[in-house]
N, C-alpha and C positions, 0 to 999 in steps of 0.2 A: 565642477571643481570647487566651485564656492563652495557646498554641501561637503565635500571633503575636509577644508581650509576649513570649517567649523565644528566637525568633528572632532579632528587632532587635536586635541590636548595636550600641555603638562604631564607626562606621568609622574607622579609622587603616591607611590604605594604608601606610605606615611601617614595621607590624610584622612579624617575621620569618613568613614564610608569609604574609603579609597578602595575593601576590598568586592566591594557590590558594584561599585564603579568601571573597576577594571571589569568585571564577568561580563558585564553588557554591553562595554564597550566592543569587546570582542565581536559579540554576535552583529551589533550594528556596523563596526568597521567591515568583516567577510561578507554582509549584504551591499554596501557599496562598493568594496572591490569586483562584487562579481557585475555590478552593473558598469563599471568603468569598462573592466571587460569587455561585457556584454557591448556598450555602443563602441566600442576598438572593433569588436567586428562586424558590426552591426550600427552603422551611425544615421541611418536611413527612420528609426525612433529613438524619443527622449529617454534612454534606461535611468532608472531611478534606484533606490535600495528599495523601495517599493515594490518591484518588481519580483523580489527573492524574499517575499513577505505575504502566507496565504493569508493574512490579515486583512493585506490592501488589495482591491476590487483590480487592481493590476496584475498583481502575481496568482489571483487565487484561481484554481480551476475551477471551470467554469459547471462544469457537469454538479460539482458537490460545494459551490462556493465555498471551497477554502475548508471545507471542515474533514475531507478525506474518505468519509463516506457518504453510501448513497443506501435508500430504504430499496431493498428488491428480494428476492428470495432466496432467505439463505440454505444452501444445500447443508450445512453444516449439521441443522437444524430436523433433517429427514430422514437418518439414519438412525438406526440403536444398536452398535454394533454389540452391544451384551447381550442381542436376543439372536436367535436363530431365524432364518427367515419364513420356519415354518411358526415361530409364535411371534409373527410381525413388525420387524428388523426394519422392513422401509415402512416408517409409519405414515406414508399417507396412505393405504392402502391396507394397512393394519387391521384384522376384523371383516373385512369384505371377501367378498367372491367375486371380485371383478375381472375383466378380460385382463388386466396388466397382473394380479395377483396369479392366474394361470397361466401366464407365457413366465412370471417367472420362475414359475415352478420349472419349466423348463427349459430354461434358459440355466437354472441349477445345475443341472444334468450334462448339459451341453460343455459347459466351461468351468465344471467341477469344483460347484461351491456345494458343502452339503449342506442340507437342505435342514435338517437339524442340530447343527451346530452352530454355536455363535459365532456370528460375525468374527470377531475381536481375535477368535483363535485360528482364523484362516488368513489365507492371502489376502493385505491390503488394499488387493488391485482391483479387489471385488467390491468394495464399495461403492468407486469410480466407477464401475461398469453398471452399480444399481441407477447411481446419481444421474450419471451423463450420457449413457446409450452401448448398445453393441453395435457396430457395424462389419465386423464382418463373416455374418451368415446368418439369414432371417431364420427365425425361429416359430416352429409349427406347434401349434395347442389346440386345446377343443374348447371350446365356449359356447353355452348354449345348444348344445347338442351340434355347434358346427365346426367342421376343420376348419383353421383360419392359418395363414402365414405370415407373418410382417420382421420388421425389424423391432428390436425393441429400443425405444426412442428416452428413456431413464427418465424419476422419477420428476426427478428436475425438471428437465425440459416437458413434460407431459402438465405441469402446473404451470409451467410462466405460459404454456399454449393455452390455458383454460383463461387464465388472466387477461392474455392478450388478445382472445378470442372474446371478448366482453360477457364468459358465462354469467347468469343469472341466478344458478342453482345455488341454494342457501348454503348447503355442504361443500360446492366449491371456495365461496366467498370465505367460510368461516377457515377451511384450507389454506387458503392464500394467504388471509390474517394471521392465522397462526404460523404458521411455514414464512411469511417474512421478518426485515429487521436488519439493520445497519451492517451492511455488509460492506467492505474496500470498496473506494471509487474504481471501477475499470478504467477509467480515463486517465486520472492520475498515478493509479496504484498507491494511493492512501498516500503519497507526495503533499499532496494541497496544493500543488503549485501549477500551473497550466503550462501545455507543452515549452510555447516560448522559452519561457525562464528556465524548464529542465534539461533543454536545448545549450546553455552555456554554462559549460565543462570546463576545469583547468584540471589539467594531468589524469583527466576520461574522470574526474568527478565534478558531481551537478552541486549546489549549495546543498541540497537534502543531504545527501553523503557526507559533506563536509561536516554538517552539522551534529552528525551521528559518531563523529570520534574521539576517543578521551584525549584529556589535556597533552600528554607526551604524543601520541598520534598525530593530534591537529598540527603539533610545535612542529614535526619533520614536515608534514605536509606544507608550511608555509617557509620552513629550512629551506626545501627543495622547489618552490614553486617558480623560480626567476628561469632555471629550463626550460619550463615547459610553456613562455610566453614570449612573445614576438618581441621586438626592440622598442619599436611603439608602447605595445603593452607594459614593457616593460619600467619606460619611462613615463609613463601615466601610473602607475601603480607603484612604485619602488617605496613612495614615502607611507602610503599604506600600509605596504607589507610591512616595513619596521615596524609600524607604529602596532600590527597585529604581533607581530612578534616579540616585541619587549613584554607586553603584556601579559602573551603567552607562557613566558618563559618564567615569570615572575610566579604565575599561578601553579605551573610545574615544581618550582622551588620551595615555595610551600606547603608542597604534598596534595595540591588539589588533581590528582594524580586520574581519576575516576571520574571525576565530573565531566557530564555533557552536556552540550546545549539541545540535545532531542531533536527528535519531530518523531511524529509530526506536532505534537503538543507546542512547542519551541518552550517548554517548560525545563528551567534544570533539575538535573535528577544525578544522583550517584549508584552507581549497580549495587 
């Protein structure tokens, strides 16, 4: 509560700076509302605004420290959906005669991609199925003069296999290299913020949500927020909420209409 009691300010839109003042006050006022919150239901840890800050070593996920992503292979990166798969559309395998480049010649056949047509002007679903796998109904080729049957397991997953299998081969490695590159934390989902913190919700939204709405959006949102919390909560947080919401209100009155406070950047930005 001291941390609160030293926050609240004066408002005087008036003063010089007053309107750089108010934008950030906002963002730092919603990160300790959500932590007062947070120990209201939770008072077993010290919730801090820290907490709702992938800044600080508290809130930030731990998988991407706080930065949202992680280096792994991006599938995005493996595809050319302007080429046909007969002049090599999944380019890791672009140029070769490999066992995956003949199942999926048939595997074209099977689930009716054609085989010389671009990507781009077929079903979108076919790319997911180059990327990620078919499963259901293995698919027979000849390789090397042999029948063979397998599933086909996508290009994707046949690379992070090569990776994670420690290949040594010069051509896989240069693969890997090139085929990876900062792709979404899975852990977070490019949040930054570690489960805990995206664990406390008012009215089914997390602070990332919150932080992602324009100025007239956020205003109802914190209009309407005394519904949606306990009597406790309530009384723990009321002098917050005003103190968010004059601010807000001010900033809507002067047409900062568009402005947001982002993430995951927590940079302001105007659409």
């Amino acid at each position: 509560m001291d941390r609160m009691k030293q926050l609240i300010k004066k408002f005087n839109p008036k003063h010089p700076g007053a309107l750089v003042g108010t934008i950030t006050e906002v963002s730092e006022h919603l990160r300790l509302l959500y932590a007062i919150i947070g120990g209201c239901r939770d008072d077993s840890r010290s919730w801090t605004s820290q907490h709702f800050s992938e800044s600080s070593p508290y809130g930030a996920c731990s998988a991407c420290n706080g930065t949202g992503t992680v280096i792994d292979i991006d599938p995005g990166r493996m595809i050319a959906p302007e080429l046909s798969l007969k002049h090599g559309a999944v380019l890791l395998w672009a140029g070769t005669d490999c066992a995956p480049v003949k199942m999926i010649k048939q595997l074209a056949k099977m689930i009716g991609i054609d085989y010389e047509r671009p990507l781009a002007e077929q079903d979108k679903r076919f790319i997911d199925i180059l990327l990620y796998g078919y499963d259901k109904e293995p698919v027979s080729y000849v390789h090397n003069n042999k029948q063979l049957t397998a599933f086909y397991r996508g290009c994707a997953f046949d690379l992070k296999y090569m990776r994670d299998a420690g290949t040594t081969s010069k051509g896989n490695l240069r693969a890997i290299d090139f085929f990876s590159g900062p792709i979404q934390c899975p852990a977070c989902n490019g949040s930054k913020l570690n489960p805990e913190s995206m664990a406390i919700t008012v009215q089914g939204q997390s602070i990332v949500e919150v932080l992602k709405m324009p100025i007239p959006e956020l205003l109802s949102f914190i209009q309407n927020i005394s519904a949606s919390l306990s009597g406790h909560e309530l009384d723990m947080t009321s002098e917050m909420i005003g103190e968010i919401e004059v601010r807000l209100s001010h900033l809507n009155k002067i047409g900062l209409r568009e402005l947001r406070y982002g993430w995951p950047s927590n940079k302001l930005r105007m659409n």
